[in-house]
mmCIF file of the N, C-alpha and C atoms, coordinates in Angstrom:
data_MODEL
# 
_entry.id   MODEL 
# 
loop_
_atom_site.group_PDB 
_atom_site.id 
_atom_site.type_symbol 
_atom_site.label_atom_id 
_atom_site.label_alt_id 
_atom_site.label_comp_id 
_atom_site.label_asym_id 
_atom_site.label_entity_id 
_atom_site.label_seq_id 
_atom_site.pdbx_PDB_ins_code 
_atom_site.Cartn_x 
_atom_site.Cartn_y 
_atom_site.Cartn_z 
_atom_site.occupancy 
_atom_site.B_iso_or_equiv 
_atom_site.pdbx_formal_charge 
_atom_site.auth_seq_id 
_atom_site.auth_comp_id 
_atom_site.auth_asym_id 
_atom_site.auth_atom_id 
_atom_site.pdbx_PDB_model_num 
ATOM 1   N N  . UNK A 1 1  ? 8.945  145.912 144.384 1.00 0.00 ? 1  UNK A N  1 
ATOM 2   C CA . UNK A 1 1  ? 8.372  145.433 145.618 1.00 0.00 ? 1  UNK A CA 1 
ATOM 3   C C  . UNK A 1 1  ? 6.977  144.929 145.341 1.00 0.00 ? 1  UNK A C  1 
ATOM 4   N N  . UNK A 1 2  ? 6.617  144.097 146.086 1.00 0.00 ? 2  UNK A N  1 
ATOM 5   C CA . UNK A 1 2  ? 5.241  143.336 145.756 1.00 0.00 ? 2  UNK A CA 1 
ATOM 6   C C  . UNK A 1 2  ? 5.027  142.973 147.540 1.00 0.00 ? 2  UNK A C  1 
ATOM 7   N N  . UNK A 1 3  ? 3.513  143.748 147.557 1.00 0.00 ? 3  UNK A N  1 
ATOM 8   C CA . UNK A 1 3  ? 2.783  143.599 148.722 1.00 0.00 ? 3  UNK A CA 1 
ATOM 9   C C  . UNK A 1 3  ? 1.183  143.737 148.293 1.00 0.00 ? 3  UNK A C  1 
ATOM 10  N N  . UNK A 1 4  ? 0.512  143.391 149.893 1.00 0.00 ? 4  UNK A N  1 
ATOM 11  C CA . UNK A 1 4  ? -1.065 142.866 149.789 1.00 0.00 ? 4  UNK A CA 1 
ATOM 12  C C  . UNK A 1 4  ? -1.524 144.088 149.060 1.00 0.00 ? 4  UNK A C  1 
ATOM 13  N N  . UNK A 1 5  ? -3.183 144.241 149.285 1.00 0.00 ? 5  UNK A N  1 
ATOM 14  C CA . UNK A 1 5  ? -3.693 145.883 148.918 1.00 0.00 ? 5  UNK A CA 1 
ATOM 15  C C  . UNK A 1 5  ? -3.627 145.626 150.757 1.00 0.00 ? 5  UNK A C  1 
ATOM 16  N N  . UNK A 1 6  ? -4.037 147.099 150.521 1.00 0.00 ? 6  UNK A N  1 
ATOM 17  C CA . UNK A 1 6  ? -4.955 147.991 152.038 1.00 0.00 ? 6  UNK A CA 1 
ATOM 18  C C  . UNK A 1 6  ? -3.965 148.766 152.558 1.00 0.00 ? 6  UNK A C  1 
ATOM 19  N N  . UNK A 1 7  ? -2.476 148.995 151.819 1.00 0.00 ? 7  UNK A N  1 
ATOM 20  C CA . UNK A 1 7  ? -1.634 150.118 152.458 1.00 0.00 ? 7  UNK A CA 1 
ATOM 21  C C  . UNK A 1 7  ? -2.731 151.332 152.421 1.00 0.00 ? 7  UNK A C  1 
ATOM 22  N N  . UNK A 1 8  ? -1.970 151.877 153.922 1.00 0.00 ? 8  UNK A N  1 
ATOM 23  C CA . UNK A 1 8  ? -2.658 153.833 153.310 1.00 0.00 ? 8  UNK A CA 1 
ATOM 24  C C  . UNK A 1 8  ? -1.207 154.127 152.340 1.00 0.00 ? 8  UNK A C  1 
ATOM 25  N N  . UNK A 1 9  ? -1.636 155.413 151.688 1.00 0.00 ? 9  UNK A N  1 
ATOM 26  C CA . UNK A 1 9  ? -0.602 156.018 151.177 1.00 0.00 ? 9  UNK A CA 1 
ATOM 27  C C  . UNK A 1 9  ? 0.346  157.319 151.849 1.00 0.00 ? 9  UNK A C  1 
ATOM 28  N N  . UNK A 1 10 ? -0.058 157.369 152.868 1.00 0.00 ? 10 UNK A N  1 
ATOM 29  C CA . UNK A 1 10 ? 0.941  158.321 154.417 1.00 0.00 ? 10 UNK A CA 1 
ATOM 30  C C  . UNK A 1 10 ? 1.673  156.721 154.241 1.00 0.00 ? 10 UNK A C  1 
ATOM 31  N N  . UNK A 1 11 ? 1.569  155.402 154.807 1.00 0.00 ? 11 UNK A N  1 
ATOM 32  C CA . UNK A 1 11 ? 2.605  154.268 155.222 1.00 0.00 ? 11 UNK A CA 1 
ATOM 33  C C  . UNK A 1 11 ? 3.490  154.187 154.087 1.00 0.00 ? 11 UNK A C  1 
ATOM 34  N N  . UNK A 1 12 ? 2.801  154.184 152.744 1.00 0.00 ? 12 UNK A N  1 
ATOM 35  C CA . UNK A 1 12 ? 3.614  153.968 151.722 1.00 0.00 ? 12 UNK A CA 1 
ATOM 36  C C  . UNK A 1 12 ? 4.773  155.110 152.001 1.00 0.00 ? 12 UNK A C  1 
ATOM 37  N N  . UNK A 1 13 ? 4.271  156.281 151.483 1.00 0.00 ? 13 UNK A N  1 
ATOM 38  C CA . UNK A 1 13 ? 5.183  157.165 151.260 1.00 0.00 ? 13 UNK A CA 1 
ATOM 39  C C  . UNK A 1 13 ? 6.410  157.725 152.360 1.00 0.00 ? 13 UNK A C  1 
ATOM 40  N N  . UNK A 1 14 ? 6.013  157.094 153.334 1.00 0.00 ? 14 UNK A N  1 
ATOM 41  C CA . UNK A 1 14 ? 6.890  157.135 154.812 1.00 0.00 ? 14 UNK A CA 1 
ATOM 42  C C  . UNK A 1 14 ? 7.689  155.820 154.551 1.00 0.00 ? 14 UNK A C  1 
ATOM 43  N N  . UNK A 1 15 ? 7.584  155.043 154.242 1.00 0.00 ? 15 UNK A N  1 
ATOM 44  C CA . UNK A 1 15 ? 8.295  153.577 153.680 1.00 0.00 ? 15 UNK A CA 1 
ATOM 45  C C  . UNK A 1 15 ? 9.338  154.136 152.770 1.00 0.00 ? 15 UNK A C  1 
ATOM 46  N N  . UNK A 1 16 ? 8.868  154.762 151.489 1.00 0.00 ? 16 UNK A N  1 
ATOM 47  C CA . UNK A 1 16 ? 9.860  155.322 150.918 1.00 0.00 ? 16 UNK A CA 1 
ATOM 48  C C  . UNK A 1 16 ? 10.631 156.035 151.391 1.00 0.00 ? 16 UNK A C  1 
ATOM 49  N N  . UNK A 1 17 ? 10.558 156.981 151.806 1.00 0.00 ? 17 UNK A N  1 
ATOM 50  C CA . UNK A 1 17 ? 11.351 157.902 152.799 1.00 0.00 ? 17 UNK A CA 1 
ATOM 51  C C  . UNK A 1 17 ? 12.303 157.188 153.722 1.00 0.00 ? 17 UNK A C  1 
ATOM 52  N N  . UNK A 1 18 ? 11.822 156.742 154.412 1.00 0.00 ? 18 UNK A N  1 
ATOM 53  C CA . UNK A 1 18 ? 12.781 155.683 155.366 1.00 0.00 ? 18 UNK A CA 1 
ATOM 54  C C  . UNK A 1 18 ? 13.745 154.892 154.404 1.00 0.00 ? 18 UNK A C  1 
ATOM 55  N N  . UNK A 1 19 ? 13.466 154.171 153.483 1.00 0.00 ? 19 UNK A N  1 
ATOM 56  C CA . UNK A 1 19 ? 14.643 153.455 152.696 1.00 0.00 ? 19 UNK A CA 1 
ATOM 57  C C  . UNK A 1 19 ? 15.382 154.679 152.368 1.00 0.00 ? 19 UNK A C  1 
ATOM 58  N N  . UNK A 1 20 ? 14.942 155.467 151.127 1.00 0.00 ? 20 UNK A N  1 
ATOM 59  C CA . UNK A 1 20 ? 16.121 156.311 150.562 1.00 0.00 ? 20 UNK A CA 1 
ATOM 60  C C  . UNK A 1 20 ? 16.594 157.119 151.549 1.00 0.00 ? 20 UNK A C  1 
ATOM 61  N N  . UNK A 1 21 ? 16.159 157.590 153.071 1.00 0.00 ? 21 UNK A N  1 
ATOM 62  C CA . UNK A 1 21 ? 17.082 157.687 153.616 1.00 0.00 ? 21 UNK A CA 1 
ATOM 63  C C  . UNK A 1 21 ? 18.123 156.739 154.158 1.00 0.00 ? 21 UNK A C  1 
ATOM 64  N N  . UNK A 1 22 ? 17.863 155.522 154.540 1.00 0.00 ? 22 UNK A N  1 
ATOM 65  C CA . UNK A 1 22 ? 18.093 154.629 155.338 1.00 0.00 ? 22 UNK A CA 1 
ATOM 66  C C  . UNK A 1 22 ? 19.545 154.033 153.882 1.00 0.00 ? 22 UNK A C  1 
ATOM 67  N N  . UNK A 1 23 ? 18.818 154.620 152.663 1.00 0.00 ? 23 UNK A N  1 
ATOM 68  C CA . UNK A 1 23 ? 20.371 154.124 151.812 1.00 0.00 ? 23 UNK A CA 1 
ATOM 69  C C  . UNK A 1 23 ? 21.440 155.122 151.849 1.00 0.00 ? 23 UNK A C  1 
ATOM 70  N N  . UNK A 1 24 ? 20.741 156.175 152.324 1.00 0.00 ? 24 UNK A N  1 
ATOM 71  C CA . UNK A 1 24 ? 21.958 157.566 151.930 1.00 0.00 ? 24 UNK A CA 1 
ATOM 72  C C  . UNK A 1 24 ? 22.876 157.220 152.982 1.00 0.00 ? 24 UNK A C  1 
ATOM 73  N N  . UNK A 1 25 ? 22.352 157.088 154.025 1.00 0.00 ? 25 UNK A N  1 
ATOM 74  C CA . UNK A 1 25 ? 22.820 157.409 155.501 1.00 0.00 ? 25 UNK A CA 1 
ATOM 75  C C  . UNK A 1 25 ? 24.265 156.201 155.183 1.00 0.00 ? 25 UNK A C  1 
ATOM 76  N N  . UNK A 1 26 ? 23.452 154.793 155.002 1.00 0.00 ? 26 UNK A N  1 
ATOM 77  C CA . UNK A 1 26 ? 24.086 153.759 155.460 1.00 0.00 ? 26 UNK A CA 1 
ATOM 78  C C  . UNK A 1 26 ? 25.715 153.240 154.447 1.00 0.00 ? 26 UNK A C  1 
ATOM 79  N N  . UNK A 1 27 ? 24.716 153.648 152.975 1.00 0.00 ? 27 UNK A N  1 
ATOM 80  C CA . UNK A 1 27 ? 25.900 153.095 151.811 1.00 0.00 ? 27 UNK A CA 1 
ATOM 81  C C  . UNK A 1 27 ? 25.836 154.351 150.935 1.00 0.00 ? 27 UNK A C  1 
ATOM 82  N N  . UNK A 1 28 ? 25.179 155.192 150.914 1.00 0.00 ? 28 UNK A N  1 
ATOM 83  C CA . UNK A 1 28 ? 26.072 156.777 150.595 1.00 0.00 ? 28 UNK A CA 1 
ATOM 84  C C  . UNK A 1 28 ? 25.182 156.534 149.330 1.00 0.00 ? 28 UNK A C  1 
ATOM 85  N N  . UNK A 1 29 ? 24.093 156.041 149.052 1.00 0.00 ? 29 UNK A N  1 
ATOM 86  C CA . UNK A 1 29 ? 22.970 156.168 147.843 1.00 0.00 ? 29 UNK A CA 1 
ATOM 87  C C  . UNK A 1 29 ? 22.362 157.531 147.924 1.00 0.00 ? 29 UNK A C  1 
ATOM 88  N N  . UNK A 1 30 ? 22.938 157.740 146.310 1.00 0.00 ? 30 UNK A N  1 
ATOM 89  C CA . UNK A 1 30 ? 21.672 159.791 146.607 1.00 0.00 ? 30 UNK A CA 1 
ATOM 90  C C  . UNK A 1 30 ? 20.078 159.206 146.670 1.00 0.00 ? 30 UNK A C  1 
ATOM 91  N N  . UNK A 1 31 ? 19.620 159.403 147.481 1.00 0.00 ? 31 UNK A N  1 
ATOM 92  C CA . UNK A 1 31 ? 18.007 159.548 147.410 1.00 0.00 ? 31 UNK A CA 1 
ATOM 93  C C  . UNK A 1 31 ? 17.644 160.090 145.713 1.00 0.00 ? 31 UNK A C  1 
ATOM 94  N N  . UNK A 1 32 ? 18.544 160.515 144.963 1.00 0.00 ? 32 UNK A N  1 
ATOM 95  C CA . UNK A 1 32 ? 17.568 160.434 143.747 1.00 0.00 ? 32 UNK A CA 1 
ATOM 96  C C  . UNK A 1 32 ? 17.792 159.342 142.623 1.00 0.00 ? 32 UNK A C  1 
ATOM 97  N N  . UNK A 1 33 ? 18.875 158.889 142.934 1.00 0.00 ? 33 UNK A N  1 
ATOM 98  C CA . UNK A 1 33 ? 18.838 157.168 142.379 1.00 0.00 ? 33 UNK A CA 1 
ATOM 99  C C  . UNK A 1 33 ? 18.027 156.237 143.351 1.00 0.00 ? 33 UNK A C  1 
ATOM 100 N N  . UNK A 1 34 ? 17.349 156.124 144.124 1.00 0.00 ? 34 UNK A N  1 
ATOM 101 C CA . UNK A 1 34 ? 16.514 155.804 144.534 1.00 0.00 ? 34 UNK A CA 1 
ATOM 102 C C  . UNK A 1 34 ? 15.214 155.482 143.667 1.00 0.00 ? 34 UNK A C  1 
ATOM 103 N N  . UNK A 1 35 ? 14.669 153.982 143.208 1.00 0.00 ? 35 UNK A N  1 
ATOM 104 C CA . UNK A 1 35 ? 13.400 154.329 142.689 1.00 0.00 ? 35 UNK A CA 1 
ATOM 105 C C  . UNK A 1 35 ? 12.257 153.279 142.856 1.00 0.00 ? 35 UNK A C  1 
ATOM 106 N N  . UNK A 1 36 ? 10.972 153.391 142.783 1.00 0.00 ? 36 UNK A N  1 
ATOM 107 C CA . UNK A 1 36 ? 10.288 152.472 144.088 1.00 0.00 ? 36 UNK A CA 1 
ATOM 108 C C  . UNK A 1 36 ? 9.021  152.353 142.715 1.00 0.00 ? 36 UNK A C  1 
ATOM 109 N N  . UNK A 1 37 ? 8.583  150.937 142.849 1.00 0.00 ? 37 UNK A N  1 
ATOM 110 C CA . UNK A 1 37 ? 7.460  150.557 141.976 1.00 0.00 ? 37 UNK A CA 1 
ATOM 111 C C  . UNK A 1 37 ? 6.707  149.833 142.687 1.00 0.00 ? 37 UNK A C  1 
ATOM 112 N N  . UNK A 1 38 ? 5.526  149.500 143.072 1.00 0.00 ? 38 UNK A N  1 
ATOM 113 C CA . UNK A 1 38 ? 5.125  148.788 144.369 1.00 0.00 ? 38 UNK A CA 1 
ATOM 114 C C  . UNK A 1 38 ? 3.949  148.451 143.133 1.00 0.00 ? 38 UNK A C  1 
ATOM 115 N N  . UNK A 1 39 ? 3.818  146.831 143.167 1.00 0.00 ? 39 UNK A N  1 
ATOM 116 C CA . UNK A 1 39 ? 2.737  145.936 142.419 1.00 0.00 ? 39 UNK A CA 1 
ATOM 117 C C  . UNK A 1 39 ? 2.202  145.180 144.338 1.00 0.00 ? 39 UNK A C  1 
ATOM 118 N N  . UNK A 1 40 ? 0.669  145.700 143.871 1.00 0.00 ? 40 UNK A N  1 
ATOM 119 C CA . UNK A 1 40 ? 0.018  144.922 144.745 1.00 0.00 ? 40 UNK A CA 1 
ATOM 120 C C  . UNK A 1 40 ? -1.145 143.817 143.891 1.00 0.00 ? 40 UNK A C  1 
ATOM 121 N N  . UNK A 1 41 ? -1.427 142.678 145.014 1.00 0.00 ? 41 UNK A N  1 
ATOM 122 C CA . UNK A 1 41 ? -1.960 141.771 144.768 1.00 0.00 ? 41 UNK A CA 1 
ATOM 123 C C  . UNK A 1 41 ? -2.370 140.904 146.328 1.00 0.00 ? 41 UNK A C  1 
ATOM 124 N N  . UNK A 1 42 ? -3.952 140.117 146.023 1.00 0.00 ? 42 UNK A N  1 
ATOM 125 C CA . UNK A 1 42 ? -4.069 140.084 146.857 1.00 0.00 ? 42 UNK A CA 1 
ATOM 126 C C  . UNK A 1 42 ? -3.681 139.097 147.554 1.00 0.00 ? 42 UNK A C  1 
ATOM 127 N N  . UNK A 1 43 ? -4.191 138.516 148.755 1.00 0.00 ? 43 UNK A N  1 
ATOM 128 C CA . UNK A 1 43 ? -3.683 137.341 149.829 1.00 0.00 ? 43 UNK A CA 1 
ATOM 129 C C  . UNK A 1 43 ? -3.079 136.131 149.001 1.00 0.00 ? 43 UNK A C  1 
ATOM 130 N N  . UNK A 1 44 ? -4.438 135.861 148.429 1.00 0.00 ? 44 UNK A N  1 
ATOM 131 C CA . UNK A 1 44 ? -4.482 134.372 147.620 1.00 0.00 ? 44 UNK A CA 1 
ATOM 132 C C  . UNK A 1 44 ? -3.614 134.306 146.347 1.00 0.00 ? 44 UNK A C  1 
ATOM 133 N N  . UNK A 1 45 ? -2.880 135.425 146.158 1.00 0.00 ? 45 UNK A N  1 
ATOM 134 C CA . UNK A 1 45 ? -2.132 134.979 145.100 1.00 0.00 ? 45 UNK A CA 1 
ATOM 135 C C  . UNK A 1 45 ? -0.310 134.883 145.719 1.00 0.00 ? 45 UNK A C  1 
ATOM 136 N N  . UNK A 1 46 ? -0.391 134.628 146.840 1.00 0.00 ? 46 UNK A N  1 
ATOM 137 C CA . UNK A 1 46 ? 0.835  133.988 147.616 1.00 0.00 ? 46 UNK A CA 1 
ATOM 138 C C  . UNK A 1 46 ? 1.097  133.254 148.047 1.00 0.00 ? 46 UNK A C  1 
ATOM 139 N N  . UNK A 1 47 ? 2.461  132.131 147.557 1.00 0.00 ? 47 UNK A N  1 
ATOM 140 C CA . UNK A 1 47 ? 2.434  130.991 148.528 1.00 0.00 ? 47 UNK A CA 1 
ATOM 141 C C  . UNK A 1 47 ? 3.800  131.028 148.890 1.00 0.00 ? 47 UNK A C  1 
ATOM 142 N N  . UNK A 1 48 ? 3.925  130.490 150.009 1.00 0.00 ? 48 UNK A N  1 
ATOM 143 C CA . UNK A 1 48 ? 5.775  130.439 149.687 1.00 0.00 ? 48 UNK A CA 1 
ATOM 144 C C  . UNK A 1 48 ? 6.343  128.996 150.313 1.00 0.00 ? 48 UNK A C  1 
ATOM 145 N N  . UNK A 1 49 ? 5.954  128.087 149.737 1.00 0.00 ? 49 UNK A N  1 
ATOM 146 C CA . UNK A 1 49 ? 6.287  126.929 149.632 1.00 0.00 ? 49 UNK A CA 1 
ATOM 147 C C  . UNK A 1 49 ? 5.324  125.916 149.497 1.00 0.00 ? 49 UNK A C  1 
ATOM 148 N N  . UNK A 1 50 ? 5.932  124.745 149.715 1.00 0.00 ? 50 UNK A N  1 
ATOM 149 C CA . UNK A 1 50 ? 4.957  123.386 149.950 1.00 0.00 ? 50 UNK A CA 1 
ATOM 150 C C  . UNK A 1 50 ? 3.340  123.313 149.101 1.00 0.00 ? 50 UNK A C  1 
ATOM 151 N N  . UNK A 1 51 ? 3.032  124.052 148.432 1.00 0.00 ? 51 UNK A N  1 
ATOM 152 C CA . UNK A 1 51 ? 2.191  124.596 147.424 1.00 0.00 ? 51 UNK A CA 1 
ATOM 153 C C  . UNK A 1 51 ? 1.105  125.164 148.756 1.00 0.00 ? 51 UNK A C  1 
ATOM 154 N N  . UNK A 1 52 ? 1.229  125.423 149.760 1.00 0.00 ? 52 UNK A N  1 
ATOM 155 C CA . UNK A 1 52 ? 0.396  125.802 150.692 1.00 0.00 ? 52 UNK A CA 1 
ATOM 156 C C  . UNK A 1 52 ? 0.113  127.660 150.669 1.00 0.00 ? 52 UNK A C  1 
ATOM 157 N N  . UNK A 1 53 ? -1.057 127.943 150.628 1.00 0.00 ? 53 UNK A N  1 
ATOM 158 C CA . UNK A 1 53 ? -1.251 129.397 150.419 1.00 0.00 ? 53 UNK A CA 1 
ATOM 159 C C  . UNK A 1 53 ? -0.451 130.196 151.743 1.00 0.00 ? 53 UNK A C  1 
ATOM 160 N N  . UNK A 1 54 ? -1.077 131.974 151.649 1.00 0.00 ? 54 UNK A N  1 
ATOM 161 C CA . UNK A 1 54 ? -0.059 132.368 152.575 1.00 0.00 ? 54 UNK A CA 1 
ATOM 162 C C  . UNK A 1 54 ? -0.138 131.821 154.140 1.00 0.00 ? 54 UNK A C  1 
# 
């Protein structure tokens, strides 16, 4: 996953939680195959098209 900076880490770790539950529940994923790497970076290094920033 790749997002801005300025998460708290209560949102992060409630983010996680919500997916690996949200996989157990839905498609029967154990929460411990579950695994989360989060690269942040900031505004200006996003564009998503037309070469126009975010």
């Amino acid at each position: 996953m790749t997002s801005t900076v300025g998460n708290l880490k209560d949102t992060k770790f409630a983010f996680y939680r919500f997916v690996a539950d949200e996989l157990q529940a839905k498609l029967a994923v154990r929460p411990d195959d579950v695994m989360f790497n989060m690269v942040f970076v900031e505004k200006e290094d996003w564009s998503f098209g037309g070469g126009q920033p975010w």
